[in-house]
C-alpha positions in Angstrom: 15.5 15.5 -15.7 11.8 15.7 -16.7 9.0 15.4 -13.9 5.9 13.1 -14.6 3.4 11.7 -11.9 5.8 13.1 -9.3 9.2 10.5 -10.6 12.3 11.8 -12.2 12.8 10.3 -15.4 16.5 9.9 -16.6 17.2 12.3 -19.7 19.7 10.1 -21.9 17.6 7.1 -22.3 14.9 6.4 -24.8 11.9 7.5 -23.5 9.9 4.3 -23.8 12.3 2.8 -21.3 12.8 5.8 -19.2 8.6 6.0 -18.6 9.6 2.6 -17.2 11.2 4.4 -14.3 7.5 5.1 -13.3 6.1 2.3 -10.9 2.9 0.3 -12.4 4.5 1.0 -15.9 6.2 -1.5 -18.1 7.4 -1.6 -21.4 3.9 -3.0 -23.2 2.2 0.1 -21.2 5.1 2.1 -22.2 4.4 1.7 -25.8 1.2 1.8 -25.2 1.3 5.6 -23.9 3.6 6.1 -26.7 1.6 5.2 -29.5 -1.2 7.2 -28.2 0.5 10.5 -27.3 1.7 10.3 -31.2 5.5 10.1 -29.9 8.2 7.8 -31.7 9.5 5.4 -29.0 13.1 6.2 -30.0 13.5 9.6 -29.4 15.6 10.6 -26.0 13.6 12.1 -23.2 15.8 15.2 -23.4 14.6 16.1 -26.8 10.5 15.8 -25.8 8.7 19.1 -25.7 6.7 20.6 -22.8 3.7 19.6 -25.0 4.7 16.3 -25.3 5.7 15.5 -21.4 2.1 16.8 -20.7 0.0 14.7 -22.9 2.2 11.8 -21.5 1.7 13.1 -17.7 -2.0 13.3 -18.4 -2.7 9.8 -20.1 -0.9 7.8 -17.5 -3.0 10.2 -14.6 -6.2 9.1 -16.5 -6.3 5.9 -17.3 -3.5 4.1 -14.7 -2.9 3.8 -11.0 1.0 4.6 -10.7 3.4 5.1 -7.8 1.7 6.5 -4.6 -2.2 4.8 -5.8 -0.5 1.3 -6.5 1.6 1.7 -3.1 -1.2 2.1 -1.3 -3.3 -0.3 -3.8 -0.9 -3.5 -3.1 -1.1 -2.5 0.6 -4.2 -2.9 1.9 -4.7 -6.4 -0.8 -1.9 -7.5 1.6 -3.8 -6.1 4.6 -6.9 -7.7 3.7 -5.5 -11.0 2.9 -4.0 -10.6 6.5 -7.5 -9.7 8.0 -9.3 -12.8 6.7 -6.9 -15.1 8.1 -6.5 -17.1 4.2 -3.2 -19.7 3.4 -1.7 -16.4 2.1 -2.1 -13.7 4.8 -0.4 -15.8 7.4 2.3 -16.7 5.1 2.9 -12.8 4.8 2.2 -12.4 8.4 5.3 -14.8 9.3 7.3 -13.5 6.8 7.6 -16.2 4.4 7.4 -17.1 1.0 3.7 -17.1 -0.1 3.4 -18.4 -4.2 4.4 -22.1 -3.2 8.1 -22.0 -2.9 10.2 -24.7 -1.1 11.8 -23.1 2.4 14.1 -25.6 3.7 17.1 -24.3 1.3 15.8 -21.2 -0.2 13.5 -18.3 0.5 16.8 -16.1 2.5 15.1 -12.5 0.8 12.1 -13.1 2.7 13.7 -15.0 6.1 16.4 -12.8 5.9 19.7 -13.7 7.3 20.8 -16.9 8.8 19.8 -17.6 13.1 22.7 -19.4 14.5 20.8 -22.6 16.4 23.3 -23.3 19.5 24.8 -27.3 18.9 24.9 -29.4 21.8 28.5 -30.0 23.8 30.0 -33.1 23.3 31.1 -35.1 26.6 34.4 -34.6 26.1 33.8 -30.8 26.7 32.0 -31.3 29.8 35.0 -32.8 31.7 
């Protein structure tokens, strides 16, 4: 398994969709990288030269901010939001749902499972 911009890409795939494996890179940027190393999108990752991993390994460390960067990137946008108190940091503070959807019946990713809420007897059971 090749090494680029310290992610193990898988060696049986195409290698436009196995530089998808890389976080902050898609299939458009994928292409994109592609097309400017000079590499056909549909050769197999096991059949790319040394050559060609590096001048992959050194666009994508030039021009994009990939795994470890973008980690840390989104982070402290979520921090900040959080710091100035906005609509958006307190829904991530809380733990909910903050791009406008409905939380009455969906939204269990971000609630995470069902709270049991304890019913009240009935009179019978009191007897």
């Amino acid at each position: 398994m090749p090494r680029l911009v310290g992610v193990d890409i898988p060696n049986e795939k195409i290698v436009e969709i196995s530089l998808t494996y890389i976080l902050g890179i898609g299939r458009y940027r994928s292409k994109e990288i592609l097309r400017e190393a000079g590499i056909e999108g549909t050769v197999r990752t096991r059949d790319l030269s040394e050559d060609d991993l590096s001048r992959i390994s050194n666009i994508i460390e030039e021009r994009y901010e990939t795994e470890g960067q973008l980690r840390r990137a989104i982070t402290q946008n979520i921090s900040r939001l959080k710091d100035i108190g906005c609509y958006r940091g307190l829904r991530h503070r809380k733990g909910l749902p903050c791009r406008g959807q409905r939380t009455k019946t969906n939204s269990r990713t971000r609630k995470g499972p069902r709270k049991v809420v304890a019913t009240k007897k009935s009179v019978k059971a009191l007897r």
